[in-house]
C-alpha positions as CSV (number, residue, x, y, z in Angstrom):
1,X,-37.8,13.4,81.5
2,X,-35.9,11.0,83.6
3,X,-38.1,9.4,86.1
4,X,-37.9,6.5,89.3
5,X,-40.3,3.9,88.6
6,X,-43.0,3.9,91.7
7,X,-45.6,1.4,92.7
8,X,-48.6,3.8,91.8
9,X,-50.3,4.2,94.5
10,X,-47.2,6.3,95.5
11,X,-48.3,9.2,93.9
12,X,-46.7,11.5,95.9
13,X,-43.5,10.7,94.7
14,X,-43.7,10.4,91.3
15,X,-42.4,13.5,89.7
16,X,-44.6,14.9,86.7
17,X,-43.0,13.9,83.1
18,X,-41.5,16.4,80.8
19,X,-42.0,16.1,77.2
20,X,-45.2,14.5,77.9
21,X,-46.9,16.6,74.7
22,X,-43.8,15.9,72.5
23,X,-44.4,11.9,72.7
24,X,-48.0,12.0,72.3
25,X,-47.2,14.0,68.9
26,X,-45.1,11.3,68.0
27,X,-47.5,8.7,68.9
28,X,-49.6,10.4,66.8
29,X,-47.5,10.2,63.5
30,X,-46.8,6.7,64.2
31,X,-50.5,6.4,64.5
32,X,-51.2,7.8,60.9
33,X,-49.2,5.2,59.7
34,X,-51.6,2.5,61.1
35,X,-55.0,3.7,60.9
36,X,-54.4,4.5,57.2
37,X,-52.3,1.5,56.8
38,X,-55.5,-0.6,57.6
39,X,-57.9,1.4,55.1
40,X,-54.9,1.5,52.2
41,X,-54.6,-2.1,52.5
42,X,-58.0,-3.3,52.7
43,X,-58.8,-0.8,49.7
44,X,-55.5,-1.7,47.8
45,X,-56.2,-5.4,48.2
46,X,-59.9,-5.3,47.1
47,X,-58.4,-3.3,44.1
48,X,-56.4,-6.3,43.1
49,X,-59.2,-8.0,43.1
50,X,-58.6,-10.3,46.3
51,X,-61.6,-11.7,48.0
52,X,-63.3,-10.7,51.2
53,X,-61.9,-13.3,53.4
54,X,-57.9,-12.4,51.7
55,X,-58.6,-9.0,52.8
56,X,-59.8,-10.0,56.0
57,X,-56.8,-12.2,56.5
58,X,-54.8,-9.1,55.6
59,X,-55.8,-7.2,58.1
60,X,-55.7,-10.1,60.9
61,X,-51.9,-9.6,60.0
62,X,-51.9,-6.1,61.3
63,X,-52.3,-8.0,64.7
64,X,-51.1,-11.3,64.6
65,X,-47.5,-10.3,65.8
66,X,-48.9,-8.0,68.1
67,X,-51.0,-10.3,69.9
68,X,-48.2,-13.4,69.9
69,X,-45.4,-10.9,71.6
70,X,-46.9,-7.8,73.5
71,X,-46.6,-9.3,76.6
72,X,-43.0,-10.7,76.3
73,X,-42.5,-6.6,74.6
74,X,-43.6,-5.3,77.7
75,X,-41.6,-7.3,80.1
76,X,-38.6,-6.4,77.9
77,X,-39.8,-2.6,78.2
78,X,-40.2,-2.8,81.7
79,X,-36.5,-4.6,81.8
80,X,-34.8,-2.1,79.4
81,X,-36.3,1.3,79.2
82,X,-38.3,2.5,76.5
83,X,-35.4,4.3,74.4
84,X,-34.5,1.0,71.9
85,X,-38.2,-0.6,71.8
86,X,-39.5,3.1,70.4
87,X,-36.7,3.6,68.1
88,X,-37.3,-0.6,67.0
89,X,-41.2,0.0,66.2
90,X,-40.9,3.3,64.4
91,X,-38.0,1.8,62.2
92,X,-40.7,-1.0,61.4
93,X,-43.5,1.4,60.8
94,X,-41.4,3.3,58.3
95,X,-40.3,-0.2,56.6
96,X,-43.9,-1.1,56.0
97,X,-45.3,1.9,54.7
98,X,-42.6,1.7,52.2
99,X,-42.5,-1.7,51.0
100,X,-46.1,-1.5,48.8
101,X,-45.2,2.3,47.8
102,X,-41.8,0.6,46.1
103,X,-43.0,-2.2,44.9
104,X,-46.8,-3.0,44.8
105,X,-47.6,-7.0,45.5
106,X,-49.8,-9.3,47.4
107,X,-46.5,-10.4,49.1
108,X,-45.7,-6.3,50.3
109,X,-48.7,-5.9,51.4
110,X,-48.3,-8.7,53.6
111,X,-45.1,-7.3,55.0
112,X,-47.0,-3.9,55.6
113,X,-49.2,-5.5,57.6
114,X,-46.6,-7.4,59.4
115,X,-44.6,-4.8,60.0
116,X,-46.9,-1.9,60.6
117,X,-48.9,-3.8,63.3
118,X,-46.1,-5.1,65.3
119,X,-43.9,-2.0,64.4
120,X,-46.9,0.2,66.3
121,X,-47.0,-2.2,69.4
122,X,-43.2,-1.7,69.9
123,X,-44.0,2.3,70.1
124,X,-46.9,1.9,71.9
125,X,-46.4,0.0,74.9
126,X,-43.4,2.2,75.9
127,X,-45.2,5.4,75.5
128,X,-48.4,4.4,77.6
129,X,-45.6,2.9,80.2
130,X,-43.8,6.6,80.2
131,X,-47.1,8.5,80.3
132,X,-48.4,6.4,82.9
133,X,-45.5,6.8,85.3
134,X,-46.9,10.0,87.0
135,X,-49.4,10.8,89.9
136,X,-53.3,9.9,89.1
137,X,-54.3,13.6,87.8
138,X,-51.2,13.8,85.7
139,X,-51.5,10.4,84.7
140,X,-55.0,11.2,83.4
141,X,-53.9,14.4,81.7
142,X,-51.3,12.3,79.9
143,X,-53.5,10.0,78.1
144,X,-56.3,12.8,77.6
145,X,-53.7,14.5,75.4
146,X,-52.3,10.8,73.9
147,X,-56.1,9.8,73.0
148,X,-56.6,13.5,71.4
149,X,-53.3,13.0,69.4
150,X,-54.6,9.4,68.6
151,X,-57.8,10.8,67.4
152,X,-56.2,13.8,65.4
153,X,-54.1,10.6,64.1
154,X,-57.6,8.5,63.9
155,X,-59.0,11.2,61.4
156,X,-56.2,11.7,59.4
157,X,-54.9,8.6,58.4
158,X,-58.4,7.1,57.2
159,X,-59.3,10.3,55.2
160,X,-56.0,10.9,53.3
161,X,-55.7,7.1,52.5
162,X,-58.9,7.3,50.7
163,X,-58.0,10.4,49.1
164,X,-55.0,9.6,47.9
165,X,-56.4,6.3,46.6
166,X,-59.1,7.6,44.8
167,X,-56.3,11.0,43.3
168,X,-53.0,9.6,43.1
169,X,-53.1,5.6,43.1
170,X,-52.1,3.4,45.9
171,X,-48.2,3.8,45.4
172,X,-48.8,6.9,46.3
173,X,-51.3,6.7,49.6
174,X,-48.3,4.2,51.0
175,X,-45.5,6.6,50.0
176,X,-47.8,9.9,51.8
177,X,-48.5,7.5,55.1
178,X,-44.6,7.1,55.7
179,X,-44.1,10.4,56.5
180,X,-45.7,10.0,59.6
181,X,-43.0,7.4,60.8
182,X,-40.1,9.1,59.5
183,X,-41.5,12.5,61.5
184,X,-42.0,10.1,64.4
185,X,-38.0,9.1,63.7
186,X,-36.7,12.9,63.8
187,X,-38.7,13.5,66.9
188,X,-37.1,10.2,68.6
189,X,-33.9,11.6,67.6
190,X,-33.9,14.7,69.4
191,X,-35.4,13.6,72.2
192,X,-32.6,10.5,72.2
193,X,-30.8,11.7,75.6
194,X,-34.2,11.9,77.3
195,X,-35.5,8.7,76.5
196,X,-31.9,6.7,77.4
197,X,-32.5,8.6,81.0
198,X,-35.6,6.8,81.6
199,X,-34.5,4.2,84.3
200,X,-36.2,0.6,83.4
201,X,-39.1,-0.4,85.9
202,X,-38.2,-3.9,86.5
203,X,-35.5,-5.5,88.1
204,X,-34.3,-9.1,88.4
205,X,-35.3,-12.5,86.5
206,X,-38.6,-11.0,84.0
207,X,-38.8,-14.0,82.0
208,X,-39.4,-15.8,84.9
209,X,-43.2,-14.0,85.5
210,X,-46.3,-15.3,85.2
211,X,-49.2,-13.8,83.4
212,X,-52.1,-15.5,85.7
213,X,-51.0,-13.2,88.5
214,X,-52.1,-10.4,86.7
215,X,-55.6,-11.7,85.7
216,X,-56.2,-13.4,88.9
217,X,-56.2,-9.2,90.2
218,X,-60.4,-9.2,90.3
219,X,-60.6,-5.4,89.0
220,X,-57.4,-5.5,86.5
221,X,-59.2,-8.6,85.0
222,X,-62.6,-6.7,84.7
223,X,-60.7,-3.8,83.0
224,X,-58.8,-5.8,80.7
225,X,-62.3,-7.5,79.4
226,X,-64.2,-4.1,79.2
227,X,-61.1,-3.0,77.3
228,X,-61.3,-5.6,74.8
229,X,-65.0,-5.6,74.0
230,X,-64.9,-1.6,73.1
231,X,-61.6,-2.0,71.1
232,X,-63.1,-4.7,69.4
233,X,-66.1,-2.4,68.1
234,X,-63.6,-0.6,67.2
235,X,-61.8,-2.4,65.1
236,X,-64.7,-3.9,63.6
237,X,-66.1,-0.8,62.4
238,X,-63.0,0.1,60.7
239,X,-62.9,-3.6,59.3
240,X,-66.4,-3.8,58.5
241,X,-67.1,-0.2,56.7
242,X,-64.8,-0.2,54.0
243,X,-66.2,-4.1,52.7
244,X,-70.1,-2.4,53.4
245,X,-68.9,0.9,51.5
246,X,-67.9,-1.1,48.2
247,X,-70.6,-3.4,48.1
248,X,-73.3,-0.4,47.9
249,X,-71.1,1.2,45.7
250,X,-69.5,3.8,47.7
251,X,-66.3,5.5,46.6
252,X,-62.7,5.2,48.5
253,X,-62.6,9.0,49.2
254,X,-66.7,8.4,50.5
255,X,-65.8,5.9,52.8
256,X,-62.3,7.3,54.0
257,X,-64.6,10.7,55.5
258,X,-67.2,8.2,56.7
259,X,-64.2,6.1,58.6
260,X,-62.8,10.2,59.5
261,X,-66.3,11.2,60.8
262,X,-66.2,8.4,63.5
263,X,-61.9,9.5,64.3
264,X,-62.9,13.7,64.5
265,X,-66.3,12.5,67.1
266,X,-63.4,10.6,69.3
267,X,-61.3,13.7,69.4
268,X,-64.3,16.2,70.1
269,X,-65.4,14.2,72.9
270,X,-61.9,13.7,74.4
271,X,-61.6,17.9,74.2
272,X,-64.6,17.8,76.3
273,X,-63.5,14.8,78.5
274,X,-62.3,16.5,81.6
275,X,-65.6,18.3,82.1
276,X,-67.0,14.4,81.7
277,X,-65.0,12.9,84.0
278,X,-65.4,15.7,87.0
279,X,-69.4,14.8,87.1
280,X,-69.4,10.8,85.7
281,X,-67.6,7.9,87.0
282,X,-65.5,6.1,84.9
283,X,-67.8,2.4,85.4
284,X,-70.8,4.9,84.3
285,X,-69.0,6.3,81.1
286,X,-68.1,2.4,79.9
287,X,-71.6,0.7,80.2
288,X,-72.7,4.2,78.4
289,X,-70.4,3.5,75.9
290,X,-71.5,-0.3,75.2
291,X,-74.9,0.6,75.5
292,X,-74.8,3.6,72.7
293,X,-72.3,1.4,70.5
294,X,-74.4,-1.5,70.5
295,X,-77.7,0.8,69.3
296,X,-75.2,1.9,66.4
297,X,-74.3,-1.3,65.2
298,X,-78.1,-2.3,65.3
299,X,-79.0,0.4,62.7
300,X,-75.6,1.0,60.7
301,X,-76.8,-1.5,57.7
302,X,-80.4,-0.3,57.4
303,X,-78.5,2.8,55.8
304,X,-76.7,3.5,52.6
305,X,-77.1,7.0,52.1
306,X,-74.1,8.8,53.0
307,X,-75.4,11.6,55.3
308,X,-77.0,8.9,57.8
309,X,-73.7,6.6,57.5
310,X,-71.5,9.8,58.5
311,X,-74.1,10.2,61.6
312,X,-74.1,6.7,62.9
313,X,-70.0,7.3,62.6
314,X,-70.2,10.2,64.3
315,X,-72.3,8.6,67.3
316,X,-70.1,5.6,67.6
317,X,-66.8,7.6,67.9
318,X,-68.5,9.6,70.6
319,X,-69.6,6.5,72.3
320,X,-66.2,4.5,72.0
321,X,-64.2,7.7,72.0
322,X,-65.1,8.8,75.9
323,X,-63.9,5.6,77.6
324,X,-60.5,4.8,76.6
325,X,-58.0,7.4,78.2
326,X,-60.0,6.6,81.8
327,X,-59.3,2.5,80.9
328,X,-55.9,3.5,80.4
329,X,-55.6,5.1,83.7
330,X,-56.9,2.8,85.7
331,X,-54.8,0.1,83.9
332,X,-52.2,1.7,85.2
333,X,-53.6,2.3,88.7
334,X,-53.8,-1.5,89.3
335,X,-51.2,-2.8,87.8
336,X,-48.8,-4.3,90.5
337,X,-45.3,-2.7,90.9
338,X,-42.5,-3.0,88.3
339,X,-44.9,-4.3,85.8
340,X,-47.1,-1.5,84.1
341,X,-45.8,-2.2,80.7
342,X,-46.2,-6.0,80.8
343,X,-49.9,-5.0,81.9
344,X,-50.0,-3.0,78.8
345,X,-48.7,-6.0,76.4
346,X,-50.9,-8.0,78.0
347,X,-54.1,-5.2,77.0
348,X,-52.4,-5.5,73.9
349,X,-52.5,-9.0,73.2
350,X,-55.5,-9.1,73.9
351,X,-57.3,-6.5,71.6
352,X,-54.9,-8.1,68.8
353,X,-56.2,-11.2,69.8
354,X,-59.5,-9.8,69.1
355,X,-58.4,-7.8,65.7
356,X,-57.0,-11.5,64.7
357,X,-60.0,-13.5,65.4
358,X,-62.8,-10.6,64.2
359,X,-61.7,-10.0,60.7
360,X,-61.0,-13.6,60.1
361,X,-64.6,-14.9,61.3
362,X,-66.4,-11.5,59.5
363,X,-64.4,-12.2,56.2
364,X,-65.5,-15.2,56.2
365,X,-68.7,-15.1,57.4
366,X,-69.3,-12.1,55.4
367,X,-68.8,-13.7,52.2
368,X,-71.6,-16.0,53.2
369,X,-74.5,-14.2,54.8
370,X,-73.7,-10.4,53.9
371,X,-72.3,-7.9,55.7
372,X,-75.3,-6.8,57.9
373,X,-75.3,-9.7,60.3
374,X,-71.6,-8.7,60.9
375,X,-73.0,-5.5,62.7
376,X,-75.7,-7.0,64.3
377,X,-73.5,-9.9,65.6
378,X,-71.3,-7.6,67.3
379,X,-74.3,-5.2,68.6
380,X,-75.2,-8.8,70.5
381,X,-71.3,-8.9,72.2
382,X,-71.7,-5.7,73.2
383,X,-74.7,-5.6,75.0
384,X,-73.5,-8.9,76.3
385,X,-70.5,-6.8,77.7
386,X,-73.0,-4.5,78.9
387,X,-75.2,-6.4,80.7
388,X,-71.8,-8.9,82.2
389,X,-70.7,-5.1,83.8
390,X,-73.9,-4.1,84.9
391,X,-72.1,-3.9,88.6
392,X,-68.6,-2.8,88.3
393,X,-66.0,-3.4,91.0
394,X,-65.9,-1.1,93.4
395,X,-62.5,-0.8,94.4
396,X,-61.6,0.1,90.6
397,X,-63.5,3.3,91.4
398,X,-61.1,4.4,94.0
């Protein structure tokens, strides 16, 4: 698995990485921990009887860390390898899926969100960085199989947090997510010598960087925004849902396969994705995608009976589900030399900037004018986003 860092338009000389399949399963696991950690909080929380805008506060945690460090995380990954910061996050993940199964409180599930979120960034910035040092097909191929893993991961989590909500208490839905991290921690340790062979990207003074010259690069900047309006559809659907679920009376198990309807569309489109992307561009597949998302969001509250609300799901992991493994790529494509996984924190900050800033404003909004402008206010940023990317940038084509 050991690999020399290349600028990546040097495709050539960028050997193919081993144990490719093995890290997106362990992305995966990690990635059970957060999607269900989301739902299990937000449901756990609303249980105890906290308000709309506690929950929504709750799950702002999941990315406040995130967002504040990523980008300092990924010029540390790019300065030290990705053995210690994968080992770091999934230590973190197992610590907050823990803490509320020991001993349920307001205060542990705080630290659950505290640690879950930023425990998840850790992992997740190195593995993009490791998959994405490879030529431009493999490269692809890498985060084709990491955004199937993420969706197996997607559908998973949502649907036995609900369940074991609903069937065995929410002791017990914390206790059954931290298996995924402590899986994730035996597949870490056999891979150990791998990882540590993994030569760091970046050499001399990293503190000393600046993150302007990365947004002043015209189509890195137009990928980063693109990125951030579909993650934060997203994230609002999974924030939004579970708050629209109780309040017409909808049941945690109903709403966890409503949330797993939208996760199992993201990974049947991503099987199909390489047929996609042979015969659409990837500019054509992201206005698509915030063109069909925005429709959903439109319609999702004229509904409340469950058949429709698994549809609309359905539709908008389709839609979202399609464009993120070719973002990814081409994230890495322009990022300058030495500095794919600062690009990557910087992605990151900015979606957790996003899932900081959306359930905050929802929750509170939410608690004052309902839950159905909170769809259609975010069907308006999206075709926003839409119509701002009506003519891509060439260049991020080639």
């Amino acid at each position: 698995m050991s690999v020399t860092p290349l600028p990546p338009s040097d495709e050539a000389a960028v050997p193919a990485i081993s144990g490719a399949a093995l890290l997106c399963i362990i992305n995966m696991l990690n990635h059970v921990a957060l999607t269900g950690g989301r739902v299990t909080v937000s449901l756990s929380a609303l249980h105890l009887g906290m308000s709309t805008f506690k929950v929504g506060a709750l799950i702002a945690v999941f990315a406040i860390l995130p967002m504040l460090f990523s980008v300092k995380v990924g010029r540390w990954v790019d300065h030290v390898g990705i053995a210690r910061p994968m080992a770091y996050g999934t230590g973190l993940l197992i610590c907050g899926t823990l803490a509320p199964a020991l001993v349920p409180s307001q205060v542990t599930l705080l630290l659950a969100s505290s640690c879950i979120g930023i425990g998840f960034m850790l992992h997740q910035v190195a593995t993009q960085n490791i998959l994405g040092m490879a030529p431009h097909r493999t490269r692809l191929r890498n985060f084709s199989w990491m955004s199937l893993a993420l969706g197996a991961s997607g559908f998973s989590g949502p649907l036995f947090g609900g369940i074991a909500i609903d069937h065995m208490g929410n002791d017990a839905a914390f206790a059954l997510l931290s298996l995924g991290p402590i899986g994730a921690a035996a597949g870490l340790y056999h891979m150990r010598d791998q990882l540590r062979s993994v030569r760091p990207s970046a050499a001399g003074d990293v503190a000393r960087r600046n993150i302007r010259e990365l947004i002043a690069l015209p189509a890195l900047r137009r990928i980063l925004f693109v990125n951030t309006i579909l993650s934060g559809a997203w994230d609002s659907h999974l924030f939004i849902v579970p708050i629209f679920g109780v309040s017409i009376g909808l049941s945690g198990t109903t709403i966890g396969i409503i949330l797993a309807s939208f996760a199992a569309a993201t990974f049947v489109i991503r099987l199909l994705l390489p047929l996609i992307q042979r015969r659409v561009t990837s500019w054509t597949l992201i206005r698509m995608a915030m063109g069909t998302a925005a429709a959903d969001f439109m319609i999702y509250p004229l509904f409340t009976d469950v058949v429709f609300l698994i549809g609309l799901s359905f539709a908008l992991g389709l839609a979202l589900g399609v464009s993120q493994p070719s973002i990814l790529a081409l994230l890495h494509q322009h990022s300058p030399p030495g500095r794919a996984a600062e690009t990557v924190g910087l992605r990151m900050a900015l979606i957790n900037g996003s899932q900081v800033s959306l359930p905050l404003t929802f929750g509170a909004l939410g608690a004052v004018i309902g839950v159905a402008p909170l769809f259609w206010a975010y069907a308006l940023a999206l075709m926003a986003g839409g119509w701002f990317n009506r003519n891509p940038p060439t260049e991020a084509e080639r």
